[in-house]
GUTI-846451 format. One record per residue (C-alpha): residue number from 1; residue in three letters; x, y, z. Coordinates in steps of 0.25 Angstrom, whole numbers, plus 5000, padded with zeros to 4 digits. Last residue first. Example, Ala and Ser with C-alpha at 12.3 -4.5 7.8 and 13.67 -1.06 7.14 Angstrom:
REM GUTI-846451
{2; "SER"; {5055; 4996; 5029}}
{1; "ALA"; {5049; 4982; 5031}}
END
This chain:
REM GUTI-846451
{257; "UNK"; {4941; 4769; 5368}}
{256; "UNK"; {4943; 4783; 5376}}
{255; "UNK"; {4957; 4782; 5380}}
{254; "UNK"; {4963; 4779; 5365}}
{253; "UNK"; {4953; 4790; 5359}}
{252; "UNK"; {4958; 4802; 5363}}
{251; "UNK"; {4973; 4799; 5357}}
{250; "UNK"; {4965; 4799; 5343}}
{249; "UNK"; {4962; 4812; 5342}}
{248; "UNK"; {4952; 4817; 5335}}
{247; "UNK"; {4949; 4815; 5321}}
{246; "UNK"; {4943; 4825; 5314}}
{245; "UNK"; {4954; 4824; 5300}}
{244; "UNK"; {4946; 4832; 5291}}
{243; "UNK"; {4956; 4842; 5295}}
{242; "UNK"; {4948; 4857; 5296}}
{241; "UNK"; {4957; 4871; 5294}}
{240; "UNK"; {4947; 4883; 5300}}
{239; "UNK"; {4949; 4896; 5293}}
{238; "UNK"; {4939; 4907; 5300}}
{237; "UNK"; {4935; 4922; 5293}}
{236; "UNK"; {4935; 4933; 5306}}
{235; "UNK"; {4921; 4939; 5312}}
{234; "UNK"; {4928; 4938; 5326}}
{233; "UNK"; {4917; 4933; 5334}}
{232; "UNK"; {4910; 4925; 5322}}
{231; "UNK"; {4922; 4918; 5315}}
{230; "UNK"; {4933; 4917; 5324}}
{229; "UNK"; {4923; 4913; 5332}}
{228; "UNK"; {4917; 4902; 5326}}
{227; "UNK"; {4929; 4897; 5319}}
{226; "UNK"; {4936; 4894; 5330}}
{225; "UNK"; {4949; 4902; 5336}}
{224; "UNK"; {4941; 4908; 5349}}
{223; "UNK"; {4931; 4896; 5354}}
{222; "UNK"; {4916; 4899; 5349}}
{221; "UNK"; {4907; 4909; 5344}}
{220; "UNK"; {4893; 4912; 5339}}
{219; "UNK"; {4887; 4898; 5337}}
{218; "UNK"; {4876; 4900; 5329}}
{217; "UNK"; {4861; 4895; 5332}}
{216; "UNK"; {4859; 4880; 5324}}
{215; "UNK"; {4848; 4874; 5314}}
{214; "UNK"; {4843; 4860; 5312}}
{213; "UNK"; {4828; 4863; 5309}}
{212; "UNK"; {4817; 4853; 5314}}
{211; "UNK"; {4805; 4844; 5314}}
{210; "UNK"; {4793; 4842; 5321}}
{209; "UNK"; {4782; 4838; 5317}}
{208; "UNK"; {4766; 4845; 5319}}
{207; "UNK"; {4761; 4842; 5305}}
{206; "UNK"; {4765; 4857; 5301}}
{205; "UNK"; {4779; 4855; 5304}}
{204; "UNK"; {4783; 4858; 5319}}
{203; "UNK"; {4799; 4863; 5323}}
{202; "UNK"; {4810; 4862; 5329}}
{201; "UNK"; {4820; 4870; 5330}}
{200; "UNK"; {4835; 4864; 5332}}
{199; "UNK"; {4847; 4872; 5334}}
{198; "UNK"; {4861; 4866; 5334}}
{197; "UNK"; {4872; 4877; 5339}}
{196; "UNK"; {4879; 4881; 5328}}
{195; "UNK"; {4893; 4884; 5323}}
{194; "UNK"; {4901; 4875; 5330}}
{193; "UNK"; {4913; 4871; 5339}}
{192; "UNK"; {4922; 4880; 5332}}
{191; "UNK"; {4932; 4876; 5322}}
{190; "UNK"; {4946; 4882; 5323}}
{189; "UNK"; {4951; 4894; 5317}}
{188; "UNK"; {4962; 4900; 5308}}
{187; "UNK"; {4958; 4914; 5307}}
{186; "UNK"; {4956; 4922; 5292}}
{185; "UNK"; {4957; 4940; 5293}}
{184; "UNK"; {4952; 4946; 5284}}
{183; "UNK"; {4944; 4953; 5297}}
{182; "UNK"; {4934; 4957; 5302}}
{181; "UNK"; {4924; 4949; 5295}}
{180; "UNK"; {4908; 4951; 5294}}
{179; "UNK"; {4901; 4937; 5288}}
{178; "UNK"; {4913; 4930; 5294}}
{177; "UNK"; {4921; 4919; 5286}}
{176; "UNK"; {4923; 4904; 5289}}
{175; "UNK"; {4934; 4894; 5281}}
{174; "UNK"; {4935; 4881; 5284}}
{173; "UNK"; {4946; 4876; 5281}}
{172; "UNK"; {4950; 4859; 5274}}
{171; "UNK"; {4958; 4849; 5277}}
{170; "UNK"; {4970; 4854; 5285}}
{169; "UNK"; {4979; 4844; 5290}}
{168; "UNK"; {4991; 4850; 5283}}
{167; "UNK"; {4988; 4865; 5279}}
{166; "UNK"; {4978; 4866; 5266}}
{165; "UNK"; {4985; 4870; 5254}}
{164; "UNK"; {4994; 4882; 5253}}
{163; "UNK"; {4990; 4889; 5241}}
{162; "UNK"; {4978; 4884; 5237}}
{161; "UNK"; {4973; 4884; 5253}}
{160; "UNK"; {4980; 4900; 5254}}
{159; "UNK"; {4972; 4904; 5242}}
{158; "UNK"; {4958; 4898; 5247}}
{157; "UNK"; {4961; 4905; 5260}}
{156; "UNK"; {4961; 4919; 5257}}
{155; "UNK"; {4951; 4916; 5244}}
{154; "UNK"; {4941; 4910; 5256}}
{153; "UNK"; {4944; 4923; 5264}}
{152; "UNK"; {4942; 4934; 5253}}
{151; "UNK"; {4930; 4927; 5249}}
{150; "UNK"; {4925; 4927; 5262}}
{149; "UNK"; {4927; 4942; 5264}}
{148; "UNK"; {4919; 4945; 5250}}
{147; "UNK"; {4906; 4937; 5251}}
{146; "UNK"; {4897; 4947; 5258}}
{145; "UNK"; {4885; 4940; 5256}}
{144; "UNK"; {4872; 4940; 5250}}
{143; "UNK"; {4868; 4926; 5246}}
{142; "UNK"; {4867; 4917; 5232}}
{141; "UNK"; {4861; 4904; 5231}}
{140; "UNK"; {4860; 4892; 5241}}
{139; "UNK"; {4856; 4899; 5254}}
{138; "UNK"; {4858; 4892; 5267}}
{137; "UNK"; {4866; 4902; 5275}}
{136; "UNK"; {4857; 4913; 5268}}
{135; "UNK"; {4847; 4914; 5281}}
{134; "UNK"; {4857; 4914; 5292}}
{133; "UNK"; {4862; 4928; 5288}}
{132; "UNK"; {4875; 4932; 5296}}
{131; "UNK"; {4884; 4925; 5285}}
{130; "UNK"; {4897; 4919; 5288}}
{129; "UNK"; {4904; 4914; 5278}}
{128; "UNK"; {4910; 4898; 5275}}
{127; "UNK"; {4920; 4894; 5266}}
{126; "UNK"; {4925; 4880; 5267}}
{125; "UNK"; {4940; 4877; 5260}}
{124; "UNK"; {4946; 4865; 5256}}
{123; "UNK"; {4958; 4857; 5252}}
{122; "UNK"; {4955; 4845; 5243}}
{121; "UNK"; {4960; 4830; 5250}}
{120; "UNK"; {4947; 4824; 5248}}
{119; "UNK"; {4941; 4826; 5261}}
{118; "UNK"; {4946; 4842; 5260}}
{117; "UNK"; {4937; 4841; 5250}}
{116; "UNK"; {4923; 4835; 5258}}
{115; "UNK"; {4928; 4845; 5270}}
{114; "UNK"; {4926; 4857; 5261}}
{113; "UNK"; {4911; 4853; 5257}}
{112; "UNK"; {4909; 4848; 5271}}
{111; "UNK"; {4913; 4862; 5276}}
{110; "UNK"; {4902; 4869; 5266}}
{109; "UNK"; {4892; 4860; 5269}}
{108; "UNK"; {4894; 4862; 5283}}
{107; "UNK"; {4889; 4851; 5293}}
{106; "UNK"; {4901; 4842; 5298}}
{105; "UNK"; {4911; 4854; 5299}}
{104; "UNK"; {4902; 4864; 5303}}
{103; "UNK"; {4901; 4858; 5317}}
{102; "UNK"; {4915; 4858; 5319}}
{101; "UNK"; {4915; 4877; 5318}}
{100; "UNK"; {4910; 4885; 5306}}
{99; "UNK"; {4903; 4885; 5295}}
{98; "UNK"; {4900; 4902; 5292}}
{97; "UNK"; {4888; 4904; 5282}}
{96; "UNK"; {4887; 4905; 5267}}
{95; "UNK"; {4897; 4895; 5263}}
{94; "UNK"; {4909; 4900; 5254}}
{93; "UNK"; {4910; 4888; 5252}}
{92; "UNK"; {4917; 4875; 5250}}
{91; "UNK"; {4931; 4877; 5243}}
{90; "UNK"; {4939; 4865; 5238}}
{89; "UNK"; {4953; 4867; 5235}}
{88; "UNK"; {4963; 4862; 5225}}
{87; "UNK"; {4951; 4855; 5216}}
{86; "UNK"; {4951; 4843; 5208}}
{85; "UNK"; {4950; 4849; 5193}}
{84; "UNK"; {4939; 4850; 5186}}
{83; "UNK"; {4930; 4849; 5197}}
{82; "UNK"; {4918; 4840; 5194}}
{81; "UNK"; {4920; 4826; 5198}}
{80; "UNK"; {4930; 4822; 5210}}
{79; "UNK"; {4932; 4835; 5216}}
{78; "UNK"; {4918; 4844; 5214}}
{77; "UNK"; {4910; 4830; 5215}}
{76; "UNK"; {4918; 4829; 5229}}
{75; "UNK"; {4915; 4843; 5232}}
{74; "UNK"; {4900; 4847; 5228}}
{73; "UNK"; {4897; 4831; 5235}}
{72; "UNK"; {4903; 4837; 5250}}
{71; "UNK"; {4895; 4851; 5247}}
{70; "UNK"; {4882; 4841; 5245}}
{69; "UNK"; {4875; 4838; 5232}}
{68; "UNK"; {4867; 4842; 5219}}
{67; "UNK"; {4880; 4846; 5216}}
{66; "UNK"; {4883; 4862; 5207}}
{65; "UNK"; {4894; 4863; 5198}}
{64; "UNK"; {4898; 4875; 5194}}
{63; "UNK"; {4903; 4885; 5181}}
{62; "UNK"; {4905; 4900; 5182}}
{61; "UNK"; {4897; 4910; 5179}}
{60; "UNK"; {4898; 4918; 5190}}
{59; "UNK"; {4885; 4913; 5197}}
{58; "UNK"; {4887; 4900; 5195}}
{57; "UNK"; {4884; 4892; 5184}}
{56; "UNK"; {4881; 4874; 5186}}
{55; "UNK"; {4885; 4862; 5182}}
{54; "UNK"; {4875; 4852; 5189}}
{53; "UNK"; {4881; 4841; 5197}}
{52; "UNK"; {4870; 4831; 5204}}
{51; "UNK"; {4874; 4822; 5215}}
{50; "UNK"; {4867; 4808; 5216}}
{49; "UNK"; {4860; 4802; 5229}}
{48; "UNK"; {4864; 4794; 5240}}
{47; "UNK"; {4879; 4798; 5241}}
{46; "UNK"; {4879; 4815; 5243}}
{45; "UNK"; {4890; 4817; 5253}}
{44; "UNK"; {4888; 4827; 5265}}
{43; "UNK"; {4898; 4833; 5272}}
{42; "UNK"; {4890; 4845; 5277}}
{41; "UNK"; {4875; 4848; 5272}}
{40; "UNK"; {4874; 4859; 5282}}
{39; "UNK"; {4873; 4869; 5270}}
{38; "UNK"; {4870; 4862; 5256}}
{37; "UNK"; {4863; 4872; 5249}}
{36; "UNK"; {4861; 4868; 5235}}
{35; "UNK"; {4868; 4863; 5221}}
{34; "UNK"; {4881; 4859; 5230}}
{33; "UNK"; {4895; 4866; 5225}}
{32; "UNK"; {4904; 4863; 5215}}
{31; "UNK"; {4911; 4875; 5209}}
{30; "UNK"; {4925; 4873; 5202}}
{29; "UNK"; {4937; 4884; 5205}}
{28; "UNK"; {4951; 4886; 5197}}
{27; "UNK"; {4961; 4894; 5204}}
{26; "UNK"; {4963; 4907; 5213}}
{25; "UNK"; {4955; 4915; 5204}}
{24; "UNK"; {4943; 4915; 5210}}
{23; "UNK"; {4944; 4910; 5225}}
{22; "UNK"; {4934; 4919; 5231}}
{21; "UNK"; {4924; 4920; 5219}}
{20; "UNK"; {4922; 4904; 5221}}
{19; "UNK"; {4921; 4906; 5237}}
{18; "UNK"; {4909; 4917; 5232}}
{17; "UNK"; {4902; 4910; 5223}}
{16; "UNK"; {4901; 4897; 5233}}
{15; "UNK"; {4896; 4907; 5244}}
{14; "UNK"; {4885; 4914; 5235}}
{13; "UNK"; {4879; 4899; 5233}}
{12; "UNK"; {4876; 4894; 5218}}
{11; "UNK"; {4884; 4882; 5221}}
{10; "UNK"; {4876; 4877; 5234}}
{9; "UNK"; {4878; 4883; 5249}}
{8; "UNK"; {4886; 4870; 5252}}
{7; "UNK"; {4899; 4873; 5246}}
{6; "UNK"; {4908; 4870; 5234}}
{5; "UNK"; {4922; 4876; 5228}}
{4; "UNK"; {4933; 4867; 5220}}
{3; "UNK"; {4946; 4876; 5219}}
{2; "UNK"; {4955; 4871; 5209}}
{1; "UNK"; {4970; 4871; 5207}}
END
């Protein structure tokens, strides 16, 4: 078995060190991860220009590969190209803040990562931590965080996927840790409806033109049983199980055409 572990924070990230210390030992691990920050990048493919792989150290010592490219390009060159081995399991993260809710499923780097494996038949897991500090959500390099509970959980759960597989109908988890946890304890949630409410500021550059930042003000709970508030009003680590397969029913369709 092998474990293939990326993200969107870029290779020489805390987070990436900190999923590759958690499942040490478990089995054999390759590193290929974007060269630079890629948050909000989601799904994205790389098809009009060329990808660059440079072999690179980490901070332990050990050996890397970093891709001029998106998440979604880290894992497809990391499954069909660079890996030794095709990998058992495919870990995106630990990503330095929480992606929660539907809304992250189309515009987290580090879900779309996940996502791009589980496409090709590779169970994964996206790691995600809560921080309280907006301003190092978007670092590349390394932060000051309190890794230890999330690499607790991400081994928890790593163990039981290479020892169990993923349930029937189950793609890929998204895996969500608070910044201040109660508990040990890991809930079995839903997604909430989403994580930020869009915020636009508009602005004037010095010739007198507008242009704008894309930001959003957090959504501080939803529905019992989601993500959201299982994650912020109870301060408890989430596991949500996501199918690729989005359709809806097809029985509400026969009326409606």
């Amino acid at each position: 078995m092998a474990i293939l572990i990326t993200n969107d924070d870029g290779f020489n990230s805390s987070g990436i060190m900190a999923a590759k210390k958690a499942v040490e030992g478990l089995t054999k691990i390759q590193v290929v991860a974007p060269a630079t920050q890629q948050s909000g990048i989601g799904h994205a493919l790389t098809l009009f220009e060329p990808i660059r792989v440079t072999s690179v150290t980490l901070s332990d010592g050990d050996h890397a590969f970093s891709v001029s490219g998106t998440p979604t390009d880290a894992v497809i060159l990391g499954i069909y190209q660079l890996a030794e081995e095709k990998p058992e399991l495919v870990i995106s993260g630990i990503n330095i803040g929480e992606n929660l809710g539907k809304s992250e499923l189309s515009t987290s780097g580090t879900i779309g990562a996940a996502m791009e494996a589980a496409v090709h038949g590779i169970p994964a897991l996206s790691v995600s931590l809560q921080v309280t500090r907006g301003d190092i959500k978007f670092h590349d390099g390394h932060v000051d965080v309190d890794f230890a509970h999330a690499q607790r959980m991400v081994r928890r759960v790593t163990q039981q996927i290479l020892k169990k597989g993923l349930p029937d109908g189950v793609d890929f988890l998204n895996l969500n840790i608070p910044s201040h946890p109660h508990n040990e304890q890991i809930k079995i949630t839903n997604l909430g409806e989403r994580m930020y409410r869009v915020h636009i500021t508009e602005r004037l550059d010095p010739r007198g033109r507008p242009y704008y930042w894309i930001d959003g003000d957090p959504v501080e709970d939803d529905n019992e049983g989601t993500d959201v508030h299982s994650l912020k009003i109870e301060n408890t680590t989430t596991l949500t199980p996501v199918s690729l397969d989005c359709t809806a029913s097809l029985d509400l369709m026969k009326g409606w055409i």
